[in-house]
C-alpha positions as CSV (number, residue, x, y, z in Angstrom):
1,X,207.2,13.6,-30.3
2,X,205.7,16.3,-28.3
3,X,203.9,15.5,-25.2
4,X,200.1,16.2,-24.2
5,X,198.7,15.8,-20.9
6,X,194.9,16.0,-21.2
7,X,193.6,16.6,-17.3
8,X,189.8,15.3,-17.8
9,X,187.0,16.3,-15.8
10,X,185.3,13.1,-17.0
11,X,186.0,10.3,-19.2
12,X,185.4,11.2,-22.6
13,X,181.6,10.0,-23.6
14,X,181.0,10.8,-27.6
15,X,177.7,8.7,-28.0
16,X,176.6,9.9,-24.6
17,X,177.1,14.2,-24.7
18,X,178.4,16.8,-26.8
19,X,181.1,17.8,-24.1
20,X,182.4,14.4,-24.9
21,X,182.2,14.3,-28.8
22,X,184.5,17.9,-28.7
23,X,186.8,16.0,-26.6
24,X,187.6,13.3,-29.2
25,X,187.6,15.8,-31.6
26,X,190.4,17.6,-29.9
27,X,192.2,14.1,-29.4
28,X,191.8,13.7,-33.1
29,X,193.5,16.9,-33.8
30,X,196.6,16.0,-31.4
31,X,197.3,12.9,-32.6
32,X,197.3,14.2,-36.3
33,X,199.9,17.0,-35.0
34,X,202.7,13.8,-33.4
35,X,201.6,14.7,-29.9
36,X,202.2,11.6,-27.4
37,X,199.0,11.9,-25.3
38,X,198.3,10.8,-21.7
39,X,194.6,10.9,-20.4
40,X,194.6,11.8,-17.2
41,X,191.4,12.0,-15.1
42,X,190.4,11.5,-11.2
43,X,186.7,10.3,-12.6
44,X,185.5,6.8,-12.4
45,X,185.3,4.6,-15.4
46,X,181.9,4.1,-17.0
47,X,180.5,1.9,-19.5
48,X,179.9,4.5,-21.9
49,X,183.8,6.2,-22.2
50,X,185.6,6.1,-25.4
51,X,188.7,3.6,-25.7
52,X,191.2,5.8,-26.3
53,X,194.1,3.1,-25.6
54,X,192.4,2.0,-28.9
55,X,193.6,5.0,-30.9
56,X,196.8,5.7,-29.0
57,X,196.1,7.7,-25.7
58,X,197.4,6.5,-22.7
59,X,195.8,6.6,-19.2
60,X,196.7,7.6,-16.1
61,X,194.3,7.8,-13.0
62,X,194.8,10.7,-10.6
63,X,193.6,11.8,-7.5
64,X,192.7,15.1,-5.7
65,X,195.3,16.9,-3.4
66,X,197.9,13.8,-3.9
67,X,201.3,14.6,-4.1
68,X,201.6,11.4,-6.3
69,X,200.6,13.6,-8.6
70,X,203.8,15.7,-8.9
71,X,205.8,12.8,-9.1
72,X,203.7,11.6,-12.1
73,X,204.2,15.1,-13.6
74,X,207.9,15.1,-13.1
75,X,207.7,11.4,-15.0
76,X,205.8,12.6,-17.5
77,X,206.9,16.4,-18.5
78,X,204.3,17.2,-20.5
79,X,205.4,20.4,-23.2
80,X,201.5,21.1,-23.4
81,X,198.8,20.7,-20.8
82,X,195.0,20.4,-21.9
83,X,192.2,21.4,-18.9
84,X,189.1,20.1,-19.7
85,X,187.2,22.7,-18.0
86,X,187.9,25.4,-15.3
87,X,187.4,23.0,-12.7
88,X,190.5,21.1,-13.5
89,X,192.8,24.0,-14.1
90,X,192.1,24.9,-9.9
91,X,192.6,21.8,-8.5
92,X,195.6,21.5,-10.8
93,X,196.9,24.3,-12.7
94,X,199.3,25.5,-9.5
95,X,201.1,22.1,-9.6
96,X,201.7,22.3,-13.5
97,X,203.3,25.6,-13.2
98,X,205.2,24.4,-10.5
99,X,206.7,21.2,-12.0
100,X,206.8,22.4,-15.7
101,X,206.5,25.6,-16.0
102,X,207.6,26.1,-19.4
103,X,204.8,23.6,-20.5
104,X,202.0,25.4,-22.7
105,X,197.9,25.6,-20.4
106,X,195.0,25.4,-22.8
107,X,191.7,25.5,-21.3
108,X,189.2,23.7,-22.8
109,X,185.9,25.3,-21.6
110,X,183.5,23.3,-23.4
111,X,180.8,25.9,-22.7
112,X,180.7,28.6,-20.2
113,X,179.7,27.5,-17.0
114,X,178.7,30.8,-15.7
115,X,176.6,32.0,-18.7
116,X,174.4,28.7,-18.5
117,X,174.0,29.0,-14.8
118,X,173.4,32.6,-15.0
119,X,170.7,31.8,-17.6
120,X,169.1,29.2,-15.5
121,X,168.9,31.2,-12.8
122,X,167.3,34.1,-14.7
123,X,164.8,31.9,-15.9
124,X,163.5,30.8,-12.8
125,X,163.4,34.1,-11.6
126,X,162.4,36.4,-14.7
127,X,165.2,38.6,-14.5
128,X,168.4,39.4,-17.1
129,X,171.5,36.5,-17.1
130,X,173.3,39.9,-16.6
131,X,172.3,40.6,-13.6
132,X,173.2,37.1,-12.7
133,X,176.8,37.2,-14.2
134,X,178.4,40.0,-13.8
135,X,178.6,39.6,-10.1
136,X,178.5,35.5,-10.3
137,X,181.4,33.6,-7.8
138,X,181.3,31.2,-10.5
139,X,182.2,34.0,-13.1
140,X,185.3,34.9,-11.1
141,X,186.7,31.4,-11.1
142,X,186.2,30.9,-14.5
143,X,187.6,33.9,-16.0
144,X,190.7,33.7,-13.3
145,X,191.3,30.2,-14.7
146,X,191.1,31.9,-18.2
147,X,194.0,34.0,-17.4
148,X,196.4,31.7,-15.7
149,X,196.4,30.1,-18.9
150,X,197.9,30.7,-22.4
151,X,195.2,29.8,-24.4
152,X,191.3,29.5,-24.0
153,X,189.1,27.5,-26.6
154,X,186.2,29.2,-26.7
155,X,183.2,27.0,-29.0
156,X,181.0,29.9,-29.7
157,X,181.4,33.2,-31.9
158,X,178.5,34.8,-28.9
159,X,180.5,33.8,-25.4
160,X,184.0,35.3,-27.3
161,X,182.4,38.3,-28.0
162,X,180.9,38.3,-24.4
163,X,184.1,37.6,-22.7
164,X,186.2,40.2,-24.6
165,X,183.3,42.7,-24.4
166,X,181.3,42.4,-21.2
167,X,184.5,41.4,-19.0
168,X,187.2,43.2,-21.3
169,X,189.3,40.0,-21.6
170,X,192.4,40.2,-24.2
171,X,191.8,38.3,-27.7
172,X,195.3,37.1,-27.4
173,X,194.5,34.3,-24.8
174,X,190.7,33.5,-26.1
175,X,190.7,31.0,-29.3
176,X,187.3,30.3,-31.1
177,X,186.9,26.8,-32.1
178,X,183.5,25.1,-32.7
179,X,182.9,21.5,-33.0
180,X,185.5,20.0,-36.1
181,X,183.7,17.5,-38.3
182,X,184.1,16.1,-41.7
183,X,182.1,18.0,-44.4
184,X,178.6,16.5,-45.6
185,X,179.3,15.0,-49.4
186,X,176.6,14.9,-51.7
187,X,177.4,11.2,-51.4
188,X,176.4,10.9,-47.6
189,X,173.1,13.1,-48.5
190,X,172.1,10.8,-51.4
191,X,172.4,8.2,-48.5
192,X,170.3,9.5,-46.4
193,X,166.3,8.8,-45.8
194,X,163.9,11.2,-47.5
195,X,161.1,13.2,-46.5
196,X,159.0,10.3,-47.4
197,X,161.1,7.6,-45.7
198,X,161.3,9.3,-42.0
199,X,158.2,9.6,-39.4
200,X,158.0,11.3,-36.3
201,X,160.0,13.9,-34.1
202,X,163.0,13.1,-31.7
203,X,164.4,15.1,-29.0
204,X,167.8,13.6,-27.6
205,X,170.3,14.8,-24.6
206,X,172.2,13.9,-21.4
207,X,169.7,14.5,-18.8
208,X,172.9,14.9,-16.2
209,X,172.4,18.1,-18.2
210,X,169.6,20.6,-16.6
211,X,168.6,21.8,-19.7
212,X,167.9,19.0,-21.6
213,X,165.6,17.8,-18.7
214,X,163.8,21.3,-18.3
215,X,163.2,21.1,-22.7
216,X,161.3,17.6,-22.0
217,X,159.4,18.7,-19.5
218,X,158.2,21.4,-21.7
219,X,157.6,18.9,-24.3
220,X,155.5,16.9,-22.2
221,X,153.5,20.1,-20.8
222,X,153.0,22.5,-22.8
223,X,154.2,21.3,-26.5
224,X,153.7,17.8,-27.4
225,X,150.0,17.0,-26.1
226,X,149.1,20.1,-29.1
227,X,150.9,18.4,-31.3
228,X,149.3,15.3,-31.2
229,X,146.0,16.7,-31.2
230,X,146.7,18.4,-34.5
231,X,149.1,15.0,-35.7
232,X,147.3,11.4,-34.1
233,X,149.2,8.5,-34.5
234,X,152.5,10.6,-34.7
235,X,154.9,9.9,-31.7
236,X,157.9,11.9,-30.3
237,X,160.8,9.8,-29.4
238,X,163.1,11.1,-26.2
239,X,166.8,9.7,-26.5
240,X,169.7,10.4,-23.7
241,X,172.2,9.1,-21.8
242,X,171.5,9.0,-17.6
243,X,168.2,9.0,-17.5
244,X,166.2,9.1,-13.7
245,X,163.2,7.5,-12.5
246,X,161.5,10.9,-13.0
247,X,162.5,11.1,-17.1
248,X,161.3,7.4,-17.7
249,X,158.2,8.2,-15.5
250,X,157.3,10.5,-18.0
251,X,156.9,7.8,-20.4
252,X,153.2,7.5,-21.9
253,X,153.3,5.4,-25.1
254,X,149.2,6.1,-25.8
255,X,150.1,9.9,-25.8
256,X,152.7,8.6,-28.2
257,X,155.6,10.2,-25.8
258,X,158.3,7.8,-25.7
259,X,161.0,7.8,-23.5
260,X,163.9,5.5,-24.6
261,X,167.1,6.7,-22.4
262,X,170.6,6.0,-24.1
263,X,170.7,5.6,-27.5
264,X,174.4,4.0,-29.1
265,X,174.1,5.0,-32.4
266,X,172.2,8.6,-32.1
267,X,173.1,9.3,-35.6
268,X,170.3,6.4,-36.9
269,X,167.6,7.2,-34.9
270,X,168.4,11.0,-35.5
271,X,168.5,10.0,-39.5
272,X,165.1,7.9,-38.6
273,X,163.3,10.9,-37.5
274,X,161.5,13.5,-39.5
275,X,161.9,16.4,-36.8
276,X,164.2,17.2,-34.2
277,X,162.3,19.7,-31.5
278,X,164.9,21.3,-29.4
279,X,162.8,23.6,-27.0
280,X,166.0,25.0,-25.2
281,X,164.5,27.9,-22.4
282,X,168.5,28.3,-20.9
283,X,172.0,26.9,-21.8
284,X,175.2,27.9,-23.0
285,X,177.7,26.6,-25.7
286,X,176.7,24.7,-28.8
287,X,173.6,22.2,-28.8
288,X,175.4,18.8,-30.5
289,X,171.7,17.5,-30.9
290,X,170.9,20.5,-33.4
291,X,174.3,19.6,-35.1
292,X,173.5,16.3,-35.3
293,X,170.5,16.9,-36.7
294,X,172.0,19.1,-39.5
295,X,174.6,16.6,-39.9
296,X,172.0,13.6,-40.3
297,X,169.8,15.8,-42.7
298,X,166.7,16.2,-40.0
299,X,165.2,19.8,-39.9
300,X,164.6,20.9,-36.8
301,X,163.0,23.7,-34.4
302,X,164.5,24.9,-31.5
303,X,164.8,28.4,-29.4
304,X,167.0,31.5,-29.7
305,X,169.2,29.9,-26.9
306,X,169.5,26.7,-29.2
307,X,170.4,27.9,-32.1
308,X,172.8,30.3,-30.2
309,X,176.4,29.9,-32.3
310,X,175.7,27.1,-34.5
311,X,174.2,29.9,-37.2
312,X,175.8,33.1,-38.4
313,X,172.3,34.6,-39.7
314,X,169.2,34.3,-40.3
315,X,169.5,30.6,-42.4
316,X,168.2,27.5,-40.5
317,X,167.4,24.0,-41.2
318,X,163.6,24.8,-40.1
319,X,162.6,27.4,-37.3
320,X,163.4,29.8,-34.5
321,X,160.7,30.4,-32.2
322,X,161.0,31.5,-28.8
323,X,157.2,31.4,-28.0
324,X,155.6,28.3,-27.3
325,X,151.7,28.5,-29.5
326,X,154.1,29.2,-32.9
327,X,156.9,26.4,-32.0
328,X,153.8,24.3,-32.0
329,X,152.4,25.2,-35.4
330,X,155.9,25.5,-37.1
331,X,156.8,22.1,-35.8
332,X,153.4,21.0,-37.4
333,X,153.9,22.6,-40.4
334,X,157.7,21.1,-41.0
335,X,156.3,18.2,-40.2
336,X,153.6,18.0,-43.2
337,X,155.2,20.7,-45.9
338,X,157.8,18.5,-47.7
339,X,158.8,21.2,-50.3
340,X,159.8,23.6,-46.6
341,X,161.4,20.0,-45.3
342,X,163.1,19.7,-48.1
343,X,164.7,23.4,-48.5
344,X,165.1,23.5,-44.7
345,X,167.0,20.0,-44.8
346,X,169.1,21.7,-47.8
347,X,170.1,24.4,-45.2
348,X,171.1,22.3,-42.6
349,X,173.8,21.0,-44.8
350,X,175.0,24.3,-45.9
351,X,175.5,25.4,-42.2
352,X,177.2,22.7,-41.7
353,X,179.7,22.5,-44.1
354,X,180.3,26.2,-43.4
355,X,180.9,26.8,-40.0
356,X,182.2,23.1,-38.3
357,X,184.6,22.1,-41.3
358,X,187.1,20.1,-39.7
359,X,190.0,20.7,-42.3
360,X,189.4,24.9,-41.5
361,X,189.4,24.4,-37.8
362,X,192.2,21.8,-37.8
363,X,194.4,24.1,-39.8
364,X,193.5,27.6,-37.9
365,X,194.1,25.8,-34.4
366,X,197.6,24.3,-35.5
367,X,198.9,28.1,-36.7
368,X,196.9,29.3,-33.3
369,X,199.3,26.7,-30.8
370,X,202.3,27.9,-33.0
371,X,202.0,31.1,-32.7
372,X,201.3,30.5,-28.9
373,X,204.4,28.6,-28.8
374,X,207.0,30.9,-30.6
375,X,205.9,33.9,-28.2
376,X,204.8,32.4,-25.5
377,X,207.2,34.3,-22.7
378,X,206.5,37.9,-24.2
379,X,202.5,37.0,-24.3
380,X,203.0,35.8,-20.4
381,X,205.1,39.2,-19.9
382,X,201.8,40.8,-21.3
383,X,199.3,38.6,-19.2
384,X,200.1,40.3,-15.9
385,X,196.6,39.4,-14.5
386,X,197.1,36.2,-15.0
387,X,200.3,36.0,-13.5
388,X,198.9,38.3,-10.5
389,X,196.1,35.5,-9.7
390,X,198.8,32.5,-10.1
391,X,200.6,34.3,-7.1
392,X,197.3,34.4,-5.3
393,X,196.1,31.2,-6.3
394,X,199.2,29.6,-5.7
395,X,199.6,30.6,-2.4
396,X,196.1,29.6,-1.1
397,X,196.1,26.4,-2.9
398,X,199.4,25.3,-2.1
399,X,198.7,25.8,1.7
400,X,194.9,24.1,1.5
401,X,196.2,21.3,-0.4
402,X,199.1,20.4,2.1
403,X,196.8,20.8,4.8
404,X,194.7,18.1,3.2
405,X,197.1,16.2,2.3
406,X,198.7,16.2,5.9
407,X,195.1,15.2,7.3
408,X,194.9,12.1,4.9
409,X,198.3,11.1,5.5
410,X,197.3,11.1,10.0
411,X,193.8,9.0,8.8
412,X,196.2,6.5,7.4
């Protein structure tokens, strides 16, 4: 068996984030290809992470700047090494190459950190992401870790195009996979609650997550107290994980705004719920709440930015509106037009099945690593960037990290 060393930013959360659902989902993919896989993360443990010694994966806790961790690499020599996120491939992509240099980097990017800050920031100050980005520290170090790497999964069709593009990155290291789920049978629809059998809206998503807190608060401003004018007696459930003093303050059950926190099962309330309102002003990646929704047969509406990379065209399981007065009245007519539910629910399903097929994905990545694999020295030959900013890195990490590790040793 092959061995995988997945370095974690966190522990894997699937009920509590998207980021942690596509991490399972690239476990599951592993362990259907014989990998022996080691988990290996300097995060502390929480309540909420997946039990992966359950399904196989073994753990390993690691620390910053610790040459332990070079011994546990020589221990382990791992043929392929996952980074979940840039982040990780910094602090520990020089010591890989160092101690097994032969073994196969992907980067896992989850989303791009850069575009969603740039977005933020470009929202709060009115101007393009691109002017934001294109000069953006947090661009460089992203896109260096990108090249000292032989492979990039990138989970949306827009951020490939703007990497390759905008920053004139070669295909040959960038790999477009989404999220990788089962298909929706007619079996599982039949199963599911009708327009008839479903009341109100939900809005669900980790609030460690600025977006998702900067959507509620739009919610609770500007969209929901319309909404209940026009619907009384209707109430708009808020679901997800980590939530502050300042989300469940927001809490008003006679406005019918309920704020609930974590949900475990998100798929039942989602299923529960007539509407999903995603009002998404900034972000980057794939929303796993308008996924959801599709997979769970709930029509939603949500922003450009939401919808960014889940759909190919114009199709939706309900509406795209960027401006706030018609989010209001489409959400309000979804909500009362079941013929429109009904079509829009119908087109949530076919998105689905089309563009995050599991067996597709599963079978595209597993020809993608092979092909990797069987060419990997003349493909490195071809990367000389990236080998141009190992040397750098290298060299300043190496010398920063023994300086810290000197200074922990004389605290001791």
């Amino acid at each position: 068996m092959s061995r995988l060393l997945i370095i974690g930013y966190v522990w894997p959360e699937p009920a509590s984030s998207a980021a942690g659902a596509r991490m399972m989902q690239l476990i599951e993919f592993f362990l259907k290809q014989d990998y022996e896989i080691t988990f290996a993360t300097t995060a502390r443990e929480t309540d909420n992470m997946a039990r992966l010694e359950e399904i196989g994966v073994k753990l390993a806790r690691i620390r910053l700047n610790d040459p332990e961790f070079d011994v546990f690499l020589e221990s382990l020599m791992p043929e392929m090494v996952l980074f979940d996120r840039f982040m990780m491939e910094e602090q520990f992509g020089w010591r890989v190459d160092d101690i097994c240099p032969d073994a196969l980097k992907i980067l896992d990017t989850e989303d791009l950190h850069f575009l969603r800050n740039a977005r933020q920031r470009a929202f709060k100050e009115n101007k393009d992401p691109e002017y934001f980005y294109l000069d953006s520290e947090l661009a460089k170090r992203e896109i260096a870790a990108m090249y000292r790497c032989d492979l990039s999964l990138i989970i949306s069709e827009v951020e490939l195009q703007l990497l390759m593009s905008k920053f004139q990155i070669p295909g040959y290291i960038l790999f477009y996979l989404p999220f990788m789920f089962n298909p929706i049978s007619k079996e599982k629809r039949s199963e599911l609650p009708n327009f008839d059998e479903r009341k109100d809206f939900i809005s669900i998503g980790n609030f460690l997550h600025e977006p998702n807190w900067n959507a509620v608060l739009n919610l609770k401003k500007k969209i929901w107290p319309k909404i209940r004018k026009v619907l009384p007696g209707v109430n708009l459930h808020i679901y997800g994980a980590y939530p502050s003093k300042k989300v469940l303050d927001l809490n008003k059950s006679l406005d019918g705004f309920m704020v609930h926190g974590w949900v475990k099962d998100s798929n039942k309330v989602m299923a529960s719920s007539r509407i999903c309102l995603a009002p998404i002003l900034f972000g980057a990646g794939l929303k796993g709440k308008l996924v959801e929704a599709m997979y769970n047969g709930t029509p939603s509406v949500t922003t450009t930015i939401g919808a960014e990379g889940i759909n190919n065209s114009e199709k939706w399981n309900g509406f795209i509106i960027n401006e706030t007065e018609n989010f209001i009245d489409s959400a309000v007519r979804l909500y009362r037009d079941k013929e429109f539910w009904n079509t829009s629910q119908e087109s949530g399903f076919e998105i689905f099945n089309e563009r995050f097929n599991k067996e597709i994905h599963f079978q595209r990545f597993e020809k993608k690593i092979n092909q990797v694999i069987e060419n990997l020295q003349a493909q490195r030959n071809l990367n000389f960037t990236g080998k141009m900013l190992k040397h750098h890195l290298h060299k300043s990490t190496y010398f920063m990290s023994r300086f810290i590790e000197e200074k922990n040793r004389n605290k001791n």
